[in-house]
C-alpha positions as CSV (number, residue, x, y, z in Angstrom):
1,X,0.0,0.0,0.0
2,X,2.9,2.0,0.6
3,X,4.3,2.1,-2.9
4,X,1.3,2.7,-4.0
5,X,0.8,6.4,-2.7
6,X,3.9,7.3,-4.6
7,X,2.3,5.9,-7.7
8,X,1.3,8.4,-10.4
9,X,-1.3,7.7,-12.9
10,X,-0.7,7.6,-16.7
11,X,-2.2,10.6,-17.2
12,X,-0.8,12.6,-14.3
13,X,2.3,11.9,-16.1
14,X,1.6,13.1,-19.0
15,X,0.0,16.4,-17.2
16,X,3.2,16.5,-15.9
17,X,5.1,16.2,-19.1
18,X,2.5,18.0,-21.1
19,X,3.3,21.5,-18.8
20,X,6.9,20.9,-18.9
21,X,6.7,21.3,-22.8
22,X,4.4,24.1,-22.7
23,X,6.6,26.0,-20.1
24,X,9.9,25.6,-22.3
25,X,8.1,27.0,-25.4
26,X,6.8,29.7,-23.6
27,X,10.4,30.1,-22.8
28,X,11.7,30.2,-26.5
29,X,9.9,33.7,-26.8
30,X,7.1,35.0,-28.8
31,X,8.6,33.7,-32.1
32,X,7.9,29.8,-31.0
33,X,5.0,30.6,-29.5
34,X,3.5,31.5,-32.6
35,X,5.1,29.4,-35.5
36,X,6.5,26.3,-32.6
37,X,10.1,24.8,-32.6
38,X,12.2,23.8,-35.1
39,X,11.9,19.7,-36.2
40,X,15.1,18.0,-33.9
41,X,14.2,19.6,-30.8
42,X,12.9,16.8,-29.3
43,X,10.3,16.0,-26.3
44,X,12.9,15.6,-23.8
45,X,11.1,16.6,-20.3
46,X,10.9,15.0,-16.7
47,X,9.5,11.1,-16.4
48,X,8.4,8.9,-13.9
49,X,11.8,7.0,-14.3
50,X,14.3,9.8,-15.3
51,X,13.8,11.9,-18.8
52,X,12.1,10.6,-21.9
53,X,12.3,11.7,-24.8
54,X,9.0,10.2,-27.0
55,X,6.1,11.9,-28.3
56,X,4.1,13.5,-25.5
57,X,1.0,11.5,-26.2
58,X,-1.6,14.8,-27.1
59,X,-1.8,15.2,-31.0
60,X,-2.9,19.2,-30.2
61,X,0.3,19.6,-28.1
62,X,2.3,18.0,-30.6
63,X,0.9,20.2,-33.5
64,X,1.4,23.1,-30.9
65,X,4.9,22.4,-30.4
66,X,5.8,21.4,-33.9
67,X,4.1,24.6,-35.7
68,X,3.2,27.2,-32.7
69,X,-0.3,28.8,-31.9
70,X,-0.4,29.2,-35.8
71,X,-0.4,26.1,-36.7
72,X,-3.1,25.2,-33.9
73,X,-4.9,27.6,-35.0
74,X,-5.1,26.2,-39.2
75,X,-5.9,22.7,-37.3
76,X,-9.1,24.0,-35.6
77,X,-10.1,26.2,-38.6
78,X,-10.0,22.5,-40.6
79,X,-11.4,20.7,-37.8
80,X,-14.4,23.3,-37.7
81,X,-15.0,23.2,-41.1
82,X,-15.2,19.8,-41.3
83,X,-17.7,19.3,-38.5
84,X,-19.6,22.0,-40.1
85,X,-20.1,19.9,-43.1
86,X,-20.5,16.6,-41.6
87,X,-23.6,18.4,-39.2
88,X,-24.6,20.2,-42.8
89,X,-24.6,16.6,-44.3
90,X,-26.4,15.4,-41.3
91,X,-23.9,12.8,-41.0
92,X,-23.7,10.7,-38.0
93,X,-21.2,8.6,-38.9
94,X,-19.2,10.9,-40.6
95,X,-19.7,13.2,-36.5
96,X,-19.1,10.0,-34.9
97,X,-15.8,9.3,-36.4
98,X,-14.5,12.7,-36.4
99,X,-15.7,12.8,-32.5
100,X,-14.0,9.6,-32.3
101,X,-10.2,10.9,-33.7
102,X,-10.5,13.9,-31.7
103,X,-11.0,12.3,-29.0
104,X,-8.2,10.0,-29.4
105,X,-5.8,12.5,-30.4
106,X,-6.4,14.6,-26.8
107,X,-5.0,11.4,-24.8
108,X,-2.7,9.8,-27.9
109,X,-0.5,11.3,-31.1
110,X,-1.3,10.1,-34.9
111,X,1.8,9.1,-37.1
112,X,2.8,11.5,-39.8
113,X,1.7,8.6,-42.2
114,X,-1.8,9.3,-40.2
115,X,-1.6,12.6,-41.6
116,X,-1.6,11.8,-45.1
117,X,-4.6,9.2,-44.6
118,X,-6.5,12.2,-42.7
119,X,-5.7,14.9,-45.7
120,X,-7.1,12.6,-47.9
121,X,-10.5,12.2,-46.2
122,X,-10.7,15.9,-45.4
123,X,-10.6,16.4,-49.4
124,X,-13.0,13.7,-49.7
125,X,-15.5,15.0,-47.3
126,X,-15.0,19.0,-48.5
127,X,-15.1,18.2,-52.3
128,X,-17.6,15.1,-52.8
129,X,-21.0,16.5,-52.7
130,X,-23.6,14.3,-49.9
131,X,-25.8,11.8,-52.1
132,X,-28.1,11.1,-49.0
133,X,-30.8,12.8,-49.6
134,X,-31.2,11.5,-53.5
135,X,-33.5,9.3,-54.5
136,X,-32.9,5.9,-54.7
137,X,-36.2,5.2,-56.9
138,X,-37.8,7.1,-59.3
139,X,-41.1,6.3,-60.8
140,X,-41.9,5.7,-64.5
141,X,-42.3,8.7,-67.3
142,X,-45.8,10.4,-66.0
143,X,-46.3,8.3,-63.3
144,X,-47.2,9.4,-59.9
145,X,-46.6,7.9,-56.4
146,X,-48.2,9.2,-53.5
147,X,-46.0,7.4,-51.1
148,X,-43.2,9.5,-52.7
149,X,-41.4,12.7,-51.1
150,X,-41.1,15.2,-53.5
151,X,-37.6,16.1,-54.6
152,X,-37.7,19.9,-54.0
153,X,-39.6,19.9,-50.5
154,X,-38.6,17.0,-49.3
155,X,-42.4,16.3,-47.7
156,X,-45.1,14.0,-48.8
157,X,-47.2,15.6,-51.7
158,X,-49.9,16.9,-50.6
């Protein structure tokens, strides 16, 4: 029981970590505040067993620290307009996964690869018009169905 009241969590660590990175780039000056450090600095900061040097686990820190409050703020202009047309769209799987990957990148980091994979669905979801709302069946020339919505309204004929 002991041992166990010096334990830190997981994420208390990376709190830990997570402030120490912050702290030295507010310690660079205004210049890597706003457009990050340069690639080779490194994530060296205090551990739970001594320094590590990884990546700190938080995707928006890493983006932070890689391309400053400018870069952060080009991510959250994307991210917004992304969400905007997946709620547009009325697309709950398209919200659910992007819920999903944000999520994921608060408490985890995404490989560069990652990046590629996500620039290509980004284009994807921006440039491909939504075909929900289409219909699947139409009737024959001059025919009517009642039990149709109409195209332009998107209500029962009345």
């Amino acid at each position: 029981i002991a041992g166990q009241l010096n334990n830190r969590s997981t994420y208390d660590d990376r709190r830990i970590g997570w402030d120490y990175l912050i702290a030295k780039s507010r310690d660079g000056g205004l210049l890597r505040i706003i457009f990050g450090q340069p690639v080779g600095s490194g994530w060296a900061r205090p551990g739970d067993v001594g320094t590590v040097g990884y990546q700190p686990h938080n995707w928006y820190l890493t983006v932070y620290l890689r391309t400053g409050v400018a870069g952060l703020a080009i991510l959250a202009l994307v991210i917004l307009i992304i969400a905007g047309v997946l709620i547009a769209r009325r697309d709950a799987l398209g919200v659910a996964w992007a819920v999903g990957l944000l999520v994921y990148g608060w408490a985890y980091g995404y490989s560069w690869y990652l990046g590629v994979i996500l620039g290509l669905i980004v284009v994807r979801v921006i440039a491909v018009p939504s075909r929900r709302n289409e219909f699947v069946h139409r009737p024959p020339n001059n025919a009517k169905s009642e039990s149709m919505l109409t195209e332009a309204t998107g209500r029962y004929p009345s």
